[in-house]
Structures are given as C-alpha cells and as structure tokens.
mmCIF file of the N, C-alpha and C atoms, coordinates in Angstrom:
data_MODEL
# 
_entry.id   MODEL 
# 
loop_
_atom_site.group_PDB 
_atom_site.id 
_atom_site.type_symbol 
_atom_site.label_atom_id 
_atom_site.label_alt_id 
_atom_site.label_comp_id 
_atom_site.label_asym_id 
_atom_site.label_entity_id 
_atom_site.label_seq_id 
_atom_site.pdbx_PDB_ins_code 
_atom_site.Cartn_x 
_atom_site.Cartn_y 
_atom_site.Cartn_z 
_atom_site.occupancy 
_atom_site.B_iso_or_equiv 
_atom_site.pdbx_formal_charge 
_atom_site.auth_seq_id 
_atom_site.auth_comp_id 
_atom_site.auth_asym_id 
_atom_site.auth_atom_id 
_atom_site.pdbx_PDB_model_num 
ATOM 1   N N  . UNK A 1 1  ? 85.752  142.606 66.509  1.00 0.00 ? 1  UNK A N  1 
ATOM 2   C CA . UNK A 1 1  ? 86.774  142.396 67.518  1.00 0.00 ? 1  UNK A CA 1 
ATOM 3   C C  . UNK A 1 1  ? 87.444  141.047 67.271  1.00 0.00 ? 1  UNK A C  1 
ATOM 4   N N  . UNK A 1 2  ? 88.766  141.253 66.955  1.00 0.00 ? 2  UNK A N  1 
ATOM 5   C CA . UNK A 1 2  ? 89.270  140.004 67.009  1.00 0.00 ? 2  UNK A CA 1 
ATOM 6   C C  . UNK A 1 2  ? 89.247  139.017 68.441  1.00 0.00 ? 2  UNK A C  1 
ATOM 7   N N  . UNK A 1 3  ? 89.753  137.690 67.966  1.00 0.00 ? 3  UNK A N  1 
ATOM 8   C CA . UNK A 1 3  ? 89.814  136.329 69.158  1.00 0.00 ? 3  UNK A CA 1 
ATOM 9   C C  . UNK A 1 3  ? 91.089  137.156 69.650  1.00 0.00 ? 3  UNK A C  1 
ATOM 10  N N  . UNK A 1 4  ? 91.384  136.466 71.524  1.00 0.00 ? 4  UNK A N  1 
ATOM 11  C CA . UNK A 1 4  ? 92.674  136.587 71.813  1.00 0.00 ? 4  UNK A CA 1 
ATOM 12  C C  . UNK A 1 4  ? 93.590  135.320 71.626  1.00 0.00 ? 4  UNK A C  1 
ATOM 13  N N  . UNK A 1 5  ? 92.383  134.314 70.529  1.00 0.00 ? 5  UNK A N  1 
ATOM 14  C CA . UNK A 1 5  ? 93.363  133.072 70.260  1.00 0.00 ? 5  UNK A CA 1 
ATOM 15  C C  . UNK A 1 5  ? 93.840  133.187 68.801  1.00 0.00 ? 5  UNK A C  1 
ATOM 16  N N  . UNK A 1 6  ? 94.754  133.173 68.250  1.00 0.00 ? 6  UNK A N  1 
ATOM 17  C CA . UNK A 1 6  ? 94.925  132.737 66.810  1.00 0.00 ? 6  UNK A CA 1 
ATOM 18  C C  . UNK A 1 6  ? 94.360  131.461 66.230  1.00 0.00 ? 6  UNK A C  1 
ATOM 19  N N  . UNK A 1 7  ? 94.355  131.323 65.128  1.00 0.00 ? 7  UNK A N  1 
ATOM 20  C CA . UNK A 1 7  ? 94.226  130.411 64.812  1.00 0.00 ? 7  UNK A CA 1 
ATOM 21  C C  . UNK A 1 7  ? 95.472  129.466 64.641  1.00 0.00 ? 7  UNK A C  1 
ATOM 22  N N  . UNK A 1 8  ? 96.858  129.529 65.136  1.00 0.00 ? 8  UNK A N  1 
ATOM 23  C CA . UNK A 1 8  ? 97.593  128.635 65.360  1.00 0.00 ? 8  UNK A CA 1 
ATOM 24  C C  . UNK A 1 8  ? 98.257  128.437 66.215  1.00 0.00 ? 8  UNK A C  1 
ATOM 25  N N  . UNK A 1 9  ? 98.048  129.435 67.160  1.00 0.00 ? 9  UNK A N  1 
ATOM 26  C CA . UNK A 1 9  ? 98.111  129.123 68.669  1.00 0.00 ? 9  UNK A CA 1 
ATOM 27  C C  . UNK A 1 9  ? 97.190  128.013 69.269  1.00 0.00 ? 9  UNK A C  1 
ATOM 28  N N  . UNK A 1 10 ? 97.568  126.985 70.294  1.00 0.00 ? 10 UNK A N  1 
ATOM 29  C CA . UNK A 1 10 ? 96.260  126.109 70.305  1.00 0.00 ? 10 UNK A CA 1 
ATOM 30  C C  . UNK A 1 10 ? 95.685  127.049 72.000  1.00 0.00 ? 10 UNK A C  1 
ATOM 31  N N  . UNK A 1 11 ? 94.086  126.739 72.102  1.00 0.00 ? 11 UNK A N  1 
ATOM 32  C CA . UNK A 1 11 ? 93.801  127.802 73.025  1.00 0.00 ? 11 UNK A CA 1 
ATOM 33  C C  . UNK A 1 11 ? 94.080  126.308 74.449  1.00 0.00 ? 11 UNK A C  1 
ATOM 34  N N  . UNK A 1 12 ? 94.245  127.092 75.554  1.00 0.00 ? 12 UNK A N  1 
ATOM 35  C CA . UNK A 1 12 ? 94.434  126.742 76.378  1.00 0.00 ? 12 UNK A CA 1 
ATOM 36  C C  . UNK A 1 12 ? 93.321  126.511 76.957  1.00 0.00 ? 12 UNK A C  1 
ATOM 37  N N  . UNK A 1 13 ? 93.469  124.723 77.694  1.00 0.00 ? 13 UNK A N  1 
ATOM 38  C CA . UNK A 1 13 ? 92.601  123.427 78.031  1.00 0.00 ? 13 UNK A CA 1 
ATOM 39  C C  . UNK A 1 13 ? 92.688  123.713 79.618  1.00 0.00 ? 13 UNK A C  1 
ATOM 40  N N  . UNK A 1 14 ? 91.065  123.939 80.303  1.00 0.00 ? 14 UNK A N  1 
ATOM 41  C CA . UNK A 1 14 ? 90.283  124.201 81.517  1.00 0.00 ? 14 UNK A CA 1 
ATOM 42  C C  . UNK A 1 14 ? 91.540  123.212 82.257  1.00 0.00 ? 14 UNK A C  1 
ATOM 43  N N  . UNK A 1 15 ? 91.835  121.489 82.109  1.00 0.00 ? 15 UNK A N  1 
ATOM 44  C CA . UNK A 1 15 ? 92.678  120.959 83.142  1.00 0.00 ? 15 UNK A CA 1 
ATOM 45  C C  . UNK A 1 15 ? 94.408  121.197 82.893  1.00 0.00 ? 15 UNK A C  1 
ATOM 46  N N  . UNK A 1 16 ? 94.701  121.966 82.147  1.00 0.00 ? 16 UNK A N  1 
ATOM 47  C CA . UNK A 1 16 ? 96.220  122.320 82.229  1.00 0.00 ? 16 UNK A CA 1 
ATOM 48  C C  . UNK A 1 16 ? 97.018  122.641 83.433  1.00 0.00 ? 16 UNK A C  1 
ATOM 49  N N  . UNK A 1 17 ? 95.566  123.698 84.198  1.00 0.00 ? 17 UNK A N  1 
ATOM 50  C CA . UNK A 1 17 ? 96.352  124.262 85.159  1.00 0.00 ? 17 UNK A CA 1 
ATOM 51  C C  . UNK A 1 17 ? 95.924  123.148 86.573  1.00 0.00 ? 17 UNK A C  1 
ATOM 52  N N  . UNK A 1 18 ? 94.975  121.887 86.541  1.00 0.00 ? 18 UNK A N  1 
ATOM 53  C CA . UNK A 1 18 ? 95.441  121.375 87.112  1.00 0.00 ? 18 UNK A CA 1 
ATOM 54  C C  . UNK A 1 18 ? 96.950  120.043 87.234  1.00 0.00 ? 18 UNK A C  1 
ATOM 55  N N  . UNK A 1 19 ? 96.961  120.045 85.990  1.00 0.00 ? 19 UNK A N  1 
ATOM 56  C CA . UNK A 1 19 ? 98.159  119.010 85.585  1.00 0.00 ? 19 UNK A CA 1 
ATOM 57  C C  . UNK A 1 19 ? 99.560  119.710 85.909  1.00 0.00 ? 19 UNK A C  1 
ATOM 58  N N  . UNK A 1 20 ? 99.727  120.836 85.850  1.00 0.00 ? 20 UNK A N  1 
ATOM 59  C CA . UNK A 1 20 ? 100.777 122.042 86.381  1.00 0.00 ? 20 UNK A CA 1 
ATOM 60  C C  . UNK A 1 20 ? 101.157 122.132 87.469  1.00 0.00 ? 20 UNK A C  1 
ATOM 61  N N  . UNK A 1 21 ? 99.558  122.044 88.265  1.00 0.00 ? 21 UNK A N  1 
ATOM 62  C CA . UNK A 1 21 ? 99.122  121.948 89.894  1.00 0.00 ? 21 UNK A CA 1 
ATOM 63  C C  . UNK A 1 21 ? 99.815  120.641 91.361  1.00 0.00 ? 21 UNK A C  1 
ATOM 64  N N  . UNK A 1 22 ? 98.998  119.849 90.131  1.00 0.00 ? 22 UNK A N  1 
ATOM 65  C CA . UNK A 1 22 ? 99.826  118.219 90.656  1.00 0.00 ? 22 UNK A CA 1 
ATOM 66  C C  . UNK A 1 22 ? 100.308 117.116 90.095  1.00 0.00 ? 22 UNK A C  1 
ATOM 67  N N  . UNK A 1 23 ? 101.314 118.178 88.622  1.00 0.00 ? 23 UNK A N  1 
ATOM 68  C CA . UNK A 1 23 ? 102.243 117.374 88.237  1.00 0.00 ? 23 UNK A CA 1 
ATOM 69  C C  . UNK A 1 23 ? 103.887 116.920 89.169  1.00 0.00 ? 23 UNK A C  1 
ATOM 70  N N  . UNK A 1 24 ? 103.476 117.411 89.849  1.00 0.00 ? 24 UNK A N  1 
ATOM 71  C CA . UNK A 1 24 ? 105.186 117.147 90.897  1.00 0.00 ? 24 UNK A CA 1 
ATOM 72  C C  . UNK A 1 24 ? 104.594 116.006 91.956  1.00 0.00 ? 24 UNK A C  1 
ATOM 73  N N  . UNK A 1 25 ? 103.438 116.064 91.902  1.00 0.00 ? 25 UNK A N  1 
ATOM 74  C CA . UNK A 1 25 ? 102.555 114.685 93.014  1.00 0.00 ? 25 UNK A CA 1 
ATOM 75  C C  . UNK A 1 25 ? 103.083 113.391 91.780  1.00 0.00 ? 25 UNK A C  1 
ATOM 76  N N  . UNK A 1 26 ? 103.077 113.209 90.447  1.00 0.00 ? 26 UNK A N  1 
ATOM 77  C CA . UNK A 1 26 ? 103.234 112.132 89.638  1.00 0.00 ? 26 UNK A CA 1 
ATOM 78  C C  . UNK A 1 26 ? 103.985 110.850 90.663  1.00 0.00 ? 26 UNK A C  1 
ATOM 79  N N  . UNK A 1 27 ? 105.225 111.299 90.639  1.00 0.00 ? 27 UNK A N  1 
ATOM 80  C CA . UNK A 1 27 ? 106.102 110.064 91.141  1.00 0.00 ? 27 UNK A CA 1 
ATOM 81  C C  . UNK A 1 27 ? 105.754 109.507 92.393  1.00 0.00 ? 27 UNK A C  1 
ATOM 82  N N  . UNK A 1 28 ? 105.532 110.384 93.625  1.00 0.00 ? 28 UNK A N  1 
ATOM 83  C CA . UNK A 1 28 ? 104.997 110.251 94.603  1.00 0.00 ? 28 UNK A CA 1 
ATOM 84  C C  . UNK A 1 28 ? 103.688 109.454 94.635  1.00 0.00 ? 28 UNK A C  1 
ATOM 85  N N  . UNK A 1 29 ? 102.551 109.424 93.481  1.00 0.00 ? 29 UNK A N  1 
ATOM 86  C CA . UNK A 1 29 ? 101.088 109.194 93.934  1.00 0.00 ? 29 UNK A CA 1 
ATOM 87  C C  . UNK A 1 29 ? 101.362 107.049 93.047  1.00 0.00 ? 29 UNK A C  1 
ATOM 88  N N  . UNK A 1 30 ? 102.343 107.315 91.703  1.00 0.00 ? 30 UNK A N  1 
ATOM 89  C CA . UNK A 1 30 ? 102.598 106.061 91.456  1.00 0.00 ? 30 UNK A CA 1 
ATOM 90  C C  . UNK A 1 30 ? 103.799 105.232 92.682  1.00 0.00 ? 30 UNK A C  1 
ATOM 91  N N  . UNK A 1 31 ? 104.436 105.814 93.678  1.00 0.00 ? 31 UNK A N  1 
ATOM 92  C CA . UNK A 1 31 ? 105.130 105.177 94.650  1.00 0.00 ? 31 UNK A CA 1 
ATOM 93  C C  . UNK A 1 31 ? 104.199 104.730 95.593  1.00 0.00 ? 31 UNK A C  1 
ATOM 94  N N  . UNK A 1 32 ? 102.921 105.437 95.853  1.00 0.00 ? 32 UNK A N  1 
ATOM 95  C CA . UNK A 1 32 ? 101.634 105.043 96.312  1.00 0.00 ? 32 UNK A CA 1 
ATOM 96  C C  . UNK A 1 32 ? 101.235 103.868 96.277  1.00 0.00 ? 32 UNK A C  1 
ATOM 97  N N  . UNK A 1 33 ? 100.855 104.131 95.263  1.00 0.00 ? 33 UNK A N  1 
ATOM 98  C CA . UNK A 1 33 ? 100.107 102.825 94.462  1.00 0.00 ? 33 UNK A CA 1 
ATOM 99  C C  . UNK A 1 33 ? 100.800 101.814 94.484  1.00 0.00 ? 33 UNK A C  1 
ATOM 100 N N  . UNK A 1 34 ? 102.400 101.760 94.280  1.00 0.00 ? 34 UNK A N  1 
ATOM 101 C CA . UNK A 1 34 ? 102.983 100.369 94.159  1.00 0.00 ? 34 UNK A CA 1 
ATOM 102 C C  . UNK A 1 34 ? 103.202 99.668  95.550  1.00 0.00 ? 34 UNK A C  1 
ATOM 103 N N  . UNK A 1 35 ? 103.071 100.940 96.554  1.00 0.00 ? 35 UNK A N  1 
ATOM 104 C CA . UNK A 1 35 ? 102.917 100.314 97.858  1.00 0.00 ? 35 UNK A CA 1 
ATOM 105 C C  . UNK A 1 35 ? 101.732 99.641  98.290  1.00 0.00 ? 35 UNK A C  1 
ATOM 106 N N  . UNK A 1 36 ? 100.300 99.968  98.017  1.00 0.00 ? 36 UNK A N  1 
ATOM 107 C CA . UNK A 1 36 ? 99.418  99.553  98.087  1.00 0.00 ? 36 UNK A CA 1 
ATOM 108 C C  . UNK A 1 36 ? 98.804  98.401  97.093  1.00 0.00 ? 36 UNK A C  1 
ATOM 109 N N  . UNK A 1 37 ? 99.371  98.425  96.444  1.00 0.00 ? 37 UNK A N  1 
ATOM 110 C CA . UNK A 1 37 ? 99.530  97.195  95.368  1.00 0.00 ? 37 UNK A CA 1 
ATOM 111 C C  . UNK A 1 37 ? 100.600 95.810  95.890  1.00 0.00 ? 37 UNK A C  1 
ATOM 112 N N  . UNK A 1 38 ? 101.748 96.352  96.251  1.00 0.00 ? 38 UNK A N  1 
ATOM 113 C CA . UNK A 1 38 ? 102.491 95.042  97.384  1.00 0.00 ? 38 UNK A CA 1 
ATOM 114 C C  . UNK A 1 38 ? 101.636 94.832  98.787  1.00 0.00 ? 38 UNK A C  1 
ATOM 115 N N  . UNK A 1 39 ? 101.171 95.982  99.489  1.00 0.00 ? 39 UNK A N  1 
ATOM 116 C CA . UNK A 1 39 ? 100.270 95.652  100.343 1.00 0.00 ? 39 UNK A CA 1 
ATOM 117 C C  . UNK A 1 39 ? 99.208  94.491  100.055 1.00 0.00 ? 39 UNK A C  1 
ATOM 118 N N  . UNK A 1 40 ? 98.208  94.697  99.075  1.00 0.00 ? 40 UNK A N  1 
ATOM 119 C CA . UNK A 1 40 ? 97.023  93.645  98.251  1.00 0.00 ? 40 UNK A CA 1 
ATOM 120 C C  . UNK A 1 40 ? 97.777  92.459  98.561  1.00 0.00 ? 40 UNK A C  1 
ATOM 121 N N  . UNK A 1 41 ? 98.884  92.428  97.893  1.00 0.00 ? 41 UNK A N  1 
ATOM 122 C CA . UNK A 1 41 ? 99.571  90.747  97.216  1.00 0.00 ? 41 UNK A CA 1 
ATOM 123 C C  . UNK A 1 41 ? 100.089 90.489  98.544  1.00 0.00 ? 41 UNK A C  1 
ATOM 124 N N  . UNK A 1 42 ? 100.449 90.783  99.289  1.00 0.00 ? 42 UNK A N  1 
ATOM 125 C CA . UNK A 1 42 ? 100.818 90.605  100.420 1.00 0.00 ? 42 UNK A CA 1 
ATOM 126 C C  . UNK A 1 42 ? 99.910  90.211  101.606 1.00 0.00 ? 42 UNK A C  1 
ATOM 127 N N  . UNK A 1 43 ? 98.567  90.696  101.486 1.00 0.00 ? 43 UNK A N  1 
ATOM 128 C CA . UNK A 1 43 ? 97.519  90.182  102.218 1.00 0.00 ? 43 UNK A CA 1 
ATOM 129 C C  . UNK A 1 43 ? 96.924  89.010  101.686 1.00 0.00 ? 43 UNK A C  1 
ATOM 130 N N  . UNK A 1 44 ? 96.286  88.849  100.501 1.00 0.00 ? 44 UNK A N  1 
ATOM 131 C CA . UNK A 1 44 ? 96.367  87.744  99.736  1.00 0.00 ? 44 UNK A CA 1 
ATOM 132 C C  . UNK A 1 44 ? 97.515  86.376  99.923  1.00 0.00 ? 44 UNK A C  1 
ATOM 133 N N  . UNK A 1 45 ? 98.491  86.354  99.857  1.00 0.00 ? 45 UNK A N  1 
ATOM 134 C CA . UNK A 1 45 ? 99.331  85.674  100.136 1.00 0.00 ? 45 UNK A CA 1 
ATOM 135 C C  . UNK A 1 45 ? 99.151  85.350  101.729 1.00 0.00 ? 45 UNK A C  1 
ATOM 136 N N  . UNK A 1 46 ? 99.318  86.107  102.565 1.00 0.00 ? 46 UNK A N  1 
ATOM 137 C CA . UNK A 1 46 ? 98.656  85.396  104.221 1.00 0.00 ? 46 UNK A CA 1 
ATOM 138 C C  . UNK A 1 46 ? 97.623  84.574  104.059 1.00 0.00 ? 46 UNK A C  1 
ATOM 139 N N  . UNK A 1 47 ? 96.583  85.534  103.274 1.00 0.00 ? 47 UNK A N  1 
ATOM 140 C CA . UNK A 1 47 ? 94.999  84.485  103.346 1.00 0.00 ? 47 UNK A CA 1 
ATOM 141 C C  . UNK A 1 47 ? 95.364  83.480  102.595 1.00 0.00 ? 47 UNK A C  1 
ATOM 142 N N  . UNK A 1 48 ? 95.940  82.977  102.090 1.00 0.00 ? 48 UNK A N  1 
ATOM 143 C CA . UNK A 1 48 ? 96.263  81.818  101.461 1.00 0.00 ? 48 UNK A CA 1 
ATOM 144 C C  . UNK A 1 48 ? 96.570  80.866  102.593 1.00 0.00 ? 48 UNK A C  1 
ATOM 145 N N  . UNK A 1 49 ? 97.958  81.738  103.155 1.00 0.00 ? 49 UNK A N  1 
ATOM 146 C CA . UNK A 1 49 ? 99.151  80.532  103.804 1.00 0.00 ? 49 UNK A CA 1 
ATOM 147 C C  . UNK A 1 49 ? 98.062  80.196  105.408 1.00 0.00 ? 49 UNK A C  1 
ATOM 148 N N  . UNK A 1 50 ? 96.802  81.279  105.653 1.00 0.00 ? 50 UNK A N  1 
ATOM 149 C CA . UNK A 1 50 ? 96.593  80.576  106.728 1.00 0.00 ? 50 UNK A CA 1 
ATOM 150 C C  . UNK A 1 50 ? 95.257  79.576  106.060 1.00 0.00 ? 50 UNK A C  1 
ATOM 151 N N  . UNK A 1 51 ? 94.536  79.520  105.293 1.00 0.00 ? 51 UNK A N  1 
ATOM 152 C CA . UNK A 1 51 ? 94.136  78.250  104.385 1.00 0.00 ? 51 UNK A CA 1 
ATOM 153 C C  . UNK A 1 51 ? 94.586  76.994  104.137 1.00 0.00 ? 51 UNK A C  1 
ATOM 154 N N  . UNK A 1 52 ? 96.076  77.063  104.278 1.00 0.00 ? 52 UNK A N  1 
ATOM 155 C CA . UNK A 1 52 ? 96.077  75.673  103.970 1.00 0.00 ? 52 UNK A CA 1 
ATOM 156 C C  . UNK A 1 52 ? 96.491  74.844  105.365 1.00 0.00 ? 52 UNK A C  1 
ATOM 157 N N  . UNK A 1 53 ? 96.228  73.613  104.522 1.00 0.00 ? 53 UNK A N  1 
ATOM 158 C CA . UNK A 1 53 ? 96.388  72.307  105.578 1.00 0.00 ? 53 UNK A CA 1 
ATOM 159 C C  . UNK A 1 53 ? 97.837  72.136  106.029 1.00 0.00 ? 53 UNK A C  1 
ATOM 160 N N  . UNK A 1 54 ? 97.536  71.298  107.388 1.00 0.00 ? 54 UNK A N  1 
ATOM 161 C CA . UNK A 1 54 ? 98.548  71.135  108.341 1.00 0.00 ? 54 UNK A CA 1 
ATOM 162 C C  . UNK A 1 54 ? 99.693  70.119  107.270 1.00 0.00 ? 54 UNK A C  1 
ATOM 163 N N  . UNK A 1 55 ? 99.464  69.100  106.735 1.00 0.00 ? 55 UNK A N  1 
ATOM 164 C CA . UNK A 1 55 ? 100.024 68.277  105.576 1.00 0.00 ? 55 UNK A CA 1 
ATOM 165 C C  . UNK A 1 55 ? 100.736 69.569  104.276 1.00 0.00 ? 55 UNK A C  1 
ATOM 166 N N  . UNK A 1 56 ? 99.859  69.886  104.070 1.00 0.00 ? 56 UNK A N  1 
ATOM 167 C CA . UNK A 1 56 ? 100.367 71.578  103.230 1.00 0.00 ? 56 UNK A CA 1 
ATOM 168 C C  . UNK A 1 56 ? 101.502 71.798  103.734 1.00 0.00 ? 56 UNK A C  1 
ATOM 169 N N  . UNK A 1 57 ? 101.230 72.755  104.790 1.00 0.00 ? 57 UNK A N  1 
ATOM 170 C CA . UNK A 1 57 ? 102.801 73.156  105.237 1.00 0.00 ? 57 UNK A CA 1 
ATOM 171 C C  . UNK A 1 57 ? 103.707 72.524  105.707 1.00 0.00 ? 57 UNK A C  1 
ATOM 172 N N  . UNK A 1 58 ? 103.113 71.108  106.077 1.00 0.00 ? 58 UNK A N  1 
ATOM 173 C CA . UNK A 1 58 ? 104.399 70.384  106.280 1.00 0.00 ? 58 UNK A CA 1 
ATOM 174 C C  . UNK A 1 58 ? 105.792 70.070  104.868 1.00 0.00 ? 58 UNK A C  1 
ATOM 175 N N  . UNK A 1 59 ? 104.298 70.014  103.692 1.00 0.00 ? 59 UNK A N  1 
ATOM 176 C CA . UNK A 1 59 ? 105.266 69.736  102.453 1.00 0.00 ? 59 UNK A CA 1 
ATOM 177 C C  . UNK A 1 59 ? 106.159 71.125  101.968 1.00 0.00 ? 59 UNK A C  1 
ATOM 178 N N  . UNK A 1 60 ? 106.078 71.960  102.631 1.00 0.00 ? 60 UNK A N  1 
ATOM 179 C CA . UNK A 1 60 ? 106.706 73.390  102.319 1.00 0.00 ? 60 UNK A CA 1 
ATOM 180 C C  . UNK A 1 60 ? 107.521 73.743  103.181 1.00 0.00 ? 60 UNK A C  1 
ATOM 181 N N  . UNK A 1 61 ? 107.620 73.169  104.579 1.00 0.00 ? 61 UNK A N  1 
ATOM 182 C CA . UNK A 1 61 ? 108.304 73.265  105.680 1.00 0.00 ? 61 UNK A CA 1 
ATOM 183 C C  . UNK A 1 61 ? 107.844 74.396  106.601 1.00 0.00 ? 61 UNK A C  1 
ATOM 184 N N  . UNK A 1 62 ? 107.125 74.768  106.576 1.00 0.00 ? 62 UNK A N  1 
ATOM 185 C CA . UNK A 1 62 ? 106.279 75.352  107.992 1.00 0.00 ? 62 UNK A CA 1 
ATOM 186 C C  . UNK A 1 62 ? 105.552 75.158  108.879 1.00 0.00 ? 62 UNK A C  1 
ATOM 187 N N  . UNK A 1 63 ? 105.669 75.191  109.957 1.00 0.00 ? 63 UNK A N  1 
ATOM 188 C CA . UNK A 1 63 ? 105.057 74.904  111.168 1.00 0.00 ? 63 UNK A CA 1 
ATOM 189 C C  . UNK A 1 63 ? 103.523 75.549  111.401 1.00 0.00 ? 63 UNK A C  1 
ATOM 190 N N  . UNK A 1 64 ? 102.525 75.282  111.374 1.00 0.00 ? 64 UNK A N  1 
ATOM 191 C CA . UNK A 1 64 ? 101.416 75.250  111.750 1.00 0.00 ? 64 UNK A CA 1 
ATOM 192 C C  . UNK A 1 64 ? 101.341 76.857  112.823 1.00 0.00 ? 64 UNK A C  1 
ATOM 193 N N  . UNK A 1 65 ? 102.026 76.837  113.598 1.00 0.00 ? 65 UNK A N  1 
ATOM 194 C CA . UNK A 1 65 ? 102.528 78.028  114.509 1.00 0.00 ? 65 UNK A CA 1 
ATOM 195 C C  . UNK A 1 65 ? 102.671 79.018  113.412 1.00 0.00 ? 65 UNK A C  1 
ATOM 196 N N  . UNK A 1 66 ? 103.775 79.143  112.886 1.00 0.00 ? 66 UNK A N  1 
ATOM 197 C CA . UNK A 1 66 ? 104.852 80.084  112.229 1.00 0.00 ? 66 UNK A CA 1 
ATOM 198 C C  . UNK A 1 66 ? 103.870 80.480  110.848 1.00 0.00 ? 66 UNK A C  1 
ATOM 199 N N  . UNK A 1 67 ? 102.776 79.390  110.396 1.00 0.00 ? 67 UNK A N  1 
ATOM 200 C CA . UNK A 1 67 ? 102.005 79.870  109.509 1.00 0.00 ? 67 UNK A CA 1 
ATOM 201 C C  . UNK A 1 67 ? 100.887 81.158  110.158 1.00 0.00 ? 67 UNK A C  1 
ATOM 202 N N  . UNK A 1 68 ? 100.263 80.721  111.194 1.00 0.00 ? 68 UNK A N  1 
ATOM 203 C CA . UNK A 1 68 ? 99.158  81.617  111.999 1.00 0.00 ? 68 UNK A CA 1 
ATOM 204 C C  . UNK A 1 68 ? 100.312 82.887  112.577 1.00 0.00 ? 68 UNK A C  1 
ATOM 205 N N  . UNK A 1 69 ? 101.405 82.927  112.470 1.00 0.00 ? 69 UNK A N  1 
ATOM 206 C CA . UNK A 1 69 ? 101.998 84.572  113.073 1.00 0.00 ? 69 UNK A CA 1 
ATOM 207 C C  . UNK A 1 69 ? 102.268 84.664  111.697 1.00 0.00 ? 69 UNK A C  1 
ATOM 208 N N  . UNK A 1 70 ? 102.660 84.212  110.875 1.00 0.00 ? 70 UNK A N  1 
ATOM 209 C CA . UNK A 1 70 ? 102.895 85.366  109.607 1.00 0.00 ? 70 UNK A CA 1 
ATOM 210 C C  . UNK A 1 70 ? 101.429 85.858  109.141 1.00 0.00 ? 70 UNK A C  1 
ATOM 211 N N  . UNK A 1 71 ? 100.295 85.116  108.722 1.00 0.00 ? 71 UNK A N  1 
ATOM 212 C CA . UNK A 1 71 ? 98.679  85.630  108.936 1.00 0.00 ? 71 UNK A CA 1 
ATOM 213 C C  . UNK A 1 71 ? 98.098  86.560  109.208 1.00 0.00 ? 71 UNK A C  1 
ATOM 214 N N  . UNK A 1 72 ? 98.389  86.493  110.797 1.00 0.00 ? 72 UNK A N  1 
ATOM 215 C CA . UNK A 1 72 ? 98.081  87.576  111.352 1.00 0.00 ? 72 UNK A CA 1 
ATOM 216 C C  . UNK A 1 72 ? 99.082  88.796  111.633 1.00 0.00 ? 72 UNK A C  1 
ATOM 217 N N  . UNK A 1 73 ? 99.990  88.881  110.546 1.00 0.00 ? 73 UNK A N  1 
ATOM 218 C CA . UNK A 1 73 ? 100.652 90.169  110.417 1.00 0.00 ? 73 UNK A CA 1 
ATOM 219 C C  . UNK A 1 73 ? 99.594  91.028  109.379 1.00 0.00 ? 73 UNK A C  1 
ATOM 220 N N  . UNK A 1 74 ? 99.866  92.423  109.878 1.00 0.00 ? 74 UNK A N  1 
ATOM 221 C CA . UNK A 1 74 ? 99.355  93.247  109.296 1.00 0.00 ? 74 UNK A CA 1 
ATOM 222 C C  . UNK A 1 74 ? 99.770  93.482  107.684 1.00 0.00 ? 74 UNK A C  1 
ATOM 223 N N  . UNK A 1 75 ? 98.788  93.998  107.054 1.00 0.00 ? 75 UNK A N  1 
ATOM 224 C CA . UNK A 1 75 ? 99.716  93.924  105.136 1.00 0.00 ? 75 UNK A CA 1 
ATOM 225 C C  . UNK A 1 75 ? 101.103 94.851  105.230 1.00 0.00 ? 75 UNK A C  1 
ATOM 226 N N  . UNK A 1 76 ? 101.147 95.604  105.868 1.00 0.00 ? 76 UNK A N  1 
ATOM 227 C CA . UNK A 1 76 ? 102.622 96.267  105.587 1.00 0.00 ? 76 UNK A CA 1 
ATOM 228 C C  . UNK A 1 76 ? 103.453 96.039  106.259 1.00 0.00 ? 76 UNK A C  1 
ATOM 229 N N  . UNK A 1 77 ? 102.778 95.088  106.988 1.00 0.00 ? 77 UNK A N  1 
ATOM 230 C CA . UNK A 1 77 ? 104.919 94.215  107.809 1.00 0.00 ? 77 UNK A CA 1 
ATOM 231 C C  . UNK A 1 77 ? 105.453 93.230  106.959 1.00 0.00 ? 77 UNK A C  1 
ATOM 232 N N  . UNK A 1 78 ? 106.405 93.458  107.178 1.00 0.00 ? 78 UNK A N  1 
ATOM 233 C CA . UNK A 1 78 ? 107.150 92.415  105.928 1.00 0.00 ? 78 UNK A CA 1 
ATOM 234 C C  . UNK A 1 78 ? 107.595 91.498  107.014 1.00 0.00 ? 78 UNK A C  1 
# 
C-alpha cells in the first residue's frame, strides 16, 4: 500500500492547523504586548519619581505634591 504522502510533497505539521487557527490573533496579541510593555516602563518610571528627594525634584521642577499624584496613578493612565 502506498503513503498518502509523496515523497515531495512535504507531509503536514500537527501545529499548522493551530497557526491557521490564531494566525489573525498575530497583530492583535503583539498590540498586547506593546501595551503591557509601556504599562512596565510606565510603572517603573512612577517608582522612581516617587523615590526621589525633595532637592531631586526641585532640580527638575516638580513639586513634592505633583510627584506623589503622578505615583499613585495607575500604569495605564497616562
């Protein structure tokens, strides 16, 4: 009995049919990520600005106040 593969046909790979499945997720799941990736740098950057010293932000021009409300913003408020 012959194969139903040739030998120059290549045989078809178990995850094809998921790459088929949730290849239209691609753009969507990397728009994800770059949101949650500005989210990170964005929380990071608070924990910084509420770290530093009162002299600190004076040399940067922020108010001691205006440093503790940007802080305590959540990562996805801009």
């Amino acid at each position: 009995m012959r194969s139903p593969y040739s030998c120059t046909a290549p045989r078809p790979h178990p995850g094809d049919r998921i790459v088929r499945a949730f290849g239209p997720l691609k753009p969507h799941a990397r728009s994800v990520l770059a949101w949650v990736l500005r989210c990170a740098e964005r929380a990071g950057e608070r924990r910084t600005l509420a770290q530093l010293g009162d002299w600190q932000l004076r040399d940067i021009g922020i108010s001691r106040a205006d440093a503790d409300d940007e802080a305590a913003k959540p990562c996805w408020r801009v």
